[in-house]
C-alpha positions in Angstrom: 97.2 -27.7 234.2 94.2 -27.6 232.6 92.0 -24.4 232.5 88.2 -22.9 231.7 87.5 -19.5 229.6 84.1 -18.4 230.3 83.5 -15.3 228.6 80.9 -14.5 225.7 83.2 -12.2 223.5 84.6 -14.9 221.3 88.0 -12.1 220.3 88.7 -11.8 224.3 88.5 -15.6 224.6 91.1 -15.5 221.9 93.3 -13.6 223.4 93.3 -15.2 226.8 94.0 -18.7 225.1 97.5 -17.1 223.5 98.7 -15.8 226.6 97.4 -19.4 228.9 98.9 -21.0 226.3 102.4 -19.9 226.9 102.2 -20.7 230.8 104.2 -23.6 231.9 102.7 -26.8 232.3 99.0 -26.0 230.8 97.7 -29.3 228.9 94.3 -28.2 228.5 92.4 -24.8 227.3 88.4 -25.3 227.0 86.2 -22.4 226.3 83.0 -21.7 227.1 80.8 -19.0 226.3 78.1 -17.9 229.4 77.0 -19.7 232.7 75.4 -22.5 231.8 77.7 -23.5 229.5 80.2 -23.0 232.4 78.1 -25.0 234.8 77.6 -28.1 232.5 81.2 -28.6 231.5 82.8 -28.3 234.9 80.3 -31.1 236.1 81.4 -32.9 232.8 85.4 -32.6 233.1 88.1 -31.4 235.7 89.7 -28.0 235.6 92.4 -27.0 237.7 91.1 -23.3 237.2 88.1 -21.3 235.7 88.3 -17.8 234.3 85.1 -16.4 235.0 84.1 -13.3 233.5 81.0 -11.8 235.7 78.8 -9.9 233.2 78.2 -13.0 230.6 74.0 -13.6 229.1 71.7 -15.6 231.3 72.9 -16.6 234.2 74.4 -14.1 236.8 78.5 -14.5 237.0 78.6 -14.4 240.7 75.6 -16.9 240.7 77.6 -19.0 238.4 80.6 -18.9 241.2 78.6 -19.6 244.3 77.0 -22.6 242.8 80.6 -24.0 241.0 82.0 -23.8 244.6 78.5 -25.4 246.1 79.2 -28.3 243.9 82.9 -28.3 243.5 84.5 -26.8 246.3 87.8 -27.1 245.8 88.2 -25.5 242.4 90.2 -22.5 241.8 88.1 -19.8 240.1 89.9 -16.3 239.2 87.6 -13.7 238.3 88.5 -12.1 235.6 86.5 -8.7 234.4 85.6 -5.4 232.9 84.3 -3.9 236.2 86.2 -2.0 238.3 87.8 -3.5 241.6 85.9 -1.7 243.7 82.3 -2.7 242.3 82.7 -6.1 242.0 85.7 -7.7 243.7 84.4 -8.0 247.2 81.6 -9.6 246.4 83.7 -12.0 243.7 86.0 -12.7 247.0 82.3 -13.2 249.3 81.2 -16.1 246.4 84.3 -18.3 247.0 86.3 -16.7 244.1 90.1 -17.3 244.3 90.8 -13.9 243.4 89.9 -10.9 240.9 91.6 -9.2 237.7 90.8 -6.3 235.8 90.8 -7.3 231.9 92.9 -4.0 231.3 95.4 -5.5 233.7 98.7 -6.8 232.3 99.4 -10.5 230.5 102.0 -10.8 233.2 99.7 -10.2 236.1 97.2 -12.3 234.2 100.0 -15.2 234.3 100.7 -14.7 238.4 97.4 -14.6 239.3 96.7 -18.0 237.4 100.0 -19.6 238.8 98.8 -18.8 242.5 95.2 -19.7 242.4 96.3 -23.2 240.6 98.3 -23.7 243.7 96.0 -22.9 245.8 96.8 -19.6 247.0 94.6 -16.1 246.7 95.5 -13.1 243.7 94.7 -9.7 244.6 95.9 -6.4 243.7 97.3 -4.2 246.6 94.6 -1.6 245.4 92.1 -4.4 246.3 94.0 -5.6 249.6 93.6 -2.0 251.1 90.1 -2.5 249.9 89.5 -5.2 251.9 91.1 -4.2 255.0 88.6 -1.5 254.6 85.8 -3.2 254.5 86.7 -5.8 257.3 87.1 -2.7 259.5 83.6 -1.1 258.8 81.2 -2.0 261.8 77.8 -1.0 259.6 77.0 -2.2 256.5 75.8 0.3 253.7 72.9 0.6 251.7 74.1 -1.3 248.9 75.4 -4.2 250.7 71.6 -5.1 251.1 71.4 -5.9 247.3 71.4 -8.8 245.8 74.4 -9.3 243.1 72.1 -9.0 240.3 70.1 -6.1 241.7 73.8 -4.6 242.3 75.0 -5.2 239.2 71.4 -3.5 237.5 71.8 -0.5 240.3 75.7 0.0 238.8 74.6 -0.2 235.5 71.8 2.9 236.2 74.9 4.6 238.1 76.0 4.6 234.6 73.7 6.2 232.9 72.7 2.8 231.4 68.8 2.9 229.9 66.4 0.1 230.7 66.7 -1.0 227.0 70.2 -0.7 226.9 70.9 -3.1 230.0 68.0 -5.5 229.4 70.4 -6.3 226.1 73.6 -6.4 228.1 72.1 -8.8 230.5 69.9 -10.3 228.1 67.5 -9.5 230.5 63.6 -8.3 229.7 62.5 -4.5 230.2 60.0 -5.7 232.6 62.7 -7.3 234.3 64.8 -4.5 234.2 62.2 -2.3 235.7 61.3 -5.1 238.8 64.8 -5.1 239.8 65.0 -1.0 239.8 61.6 -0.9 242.1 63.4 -3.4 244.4 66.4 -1.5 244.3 64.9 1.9 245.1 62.8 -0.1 248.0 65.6 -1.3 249.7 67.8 1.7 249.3 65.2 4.3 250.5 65.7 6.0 247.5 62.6 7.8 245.1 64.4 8.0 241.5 67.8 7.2 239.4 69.4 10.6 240.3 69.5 9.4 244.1 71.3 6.4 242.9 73.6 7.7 240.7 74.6 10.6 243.6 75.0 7.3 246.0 77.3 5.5 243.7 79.5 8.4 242.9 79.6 9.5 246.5 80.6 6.0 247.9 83.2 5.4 244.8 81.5 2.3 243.2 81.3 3.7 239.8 84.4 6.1 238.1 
């Protein structure tokens, strides 16, 4: 088996190498280090499965996993992230993903959820599976749904209580940017300031 760690926090790739490396039957463990870097090394070699962490500089993470599944469609990409289930999953899930993981989740759960993806079948939590039921039964689709992924991700971020200067360095993102995508957001959300949005996300659950 050979396997992909995107992430840019060079102690988590670490750690995720020590516990691959004690899987069964895994030959390979390359590293890489944000999206591009992703992009040009699975056009480059063959993974059986990518760990994709979502919030990595430059390129969006959920970009990075519609276009890996444009290209490649038959690889086996596990989403593997700091942000909660419910903000991120479905949409992870939407992209092609093979499944999503919490990075406070457990090694062991780590090492199922790579062991069914490389065989080709789908990892999610049952926290997540009711989630999805959920949203396959809703007949409208909310505000929020509208976003784009990056405009989401900026919009969870200012649920947060995140400052523009503060995400524009998480996302390694310009102010100006930052402030584009908050007019957009506020736009399509009917919404006049950050204190609407913050009310929306802790009212529909996306932030804890």
């Amino acid at each position: 088996m050979k396997i992909l760690i995107a992430d840019d926090h060079p102690v988590v790739r670490r750690g995720l190498k020590q516990i691959v490396a004690e899987i069964p039957g895994v030959a390979v463990i390359d590293e890489a280090t944000n999206g591009w870097e992703v992009l040009a090394k699975v056009r480059t070699n063959e993974y059986d499965v990518v760990l994709l962490d979502i919030s990595m500089p430059g390129k969006d993470g959920i970009d990075v996993l519609t276009q890996l599944k444009s290209e490649k469609s038959r690889l086996h990409v596990l989403v593997l992230s700091m942000h909660p289930e419910k903000q991120f999953a479905v949409r992870a899930l939407r992209a092609g993903a093979s499944g999503y993981l919490t990075k406070d989740s457990a090694p062991n759960d780590l090492v199922t959820a790579i062991q069914k993806v490389a065989s080709g079948g789908k990892y999610v939590s049952p926290s997540l599976a009711e989630e999805l039921v959920s949203t396959v039964q809703k007949t409208e689709k909310l505000p929020h749904e509208c976003l784009s992924n990056r405009e989401y991700q900026v919009m969870c971020l200012f649920a947060l209580g995140k400052t523009v200067t503060e995400m524009a360095g998480e996302l390694s993102l310009s102010v100006k940017t930052i402030s584009t995508y908050r007019s957009r957001i506020l736009e399509k959300m009917g919404m006049k300031n950050n204190a609407e949005l913050i009310h929306y996300a802790v009212t529909n659950r996306l932030i804890d």
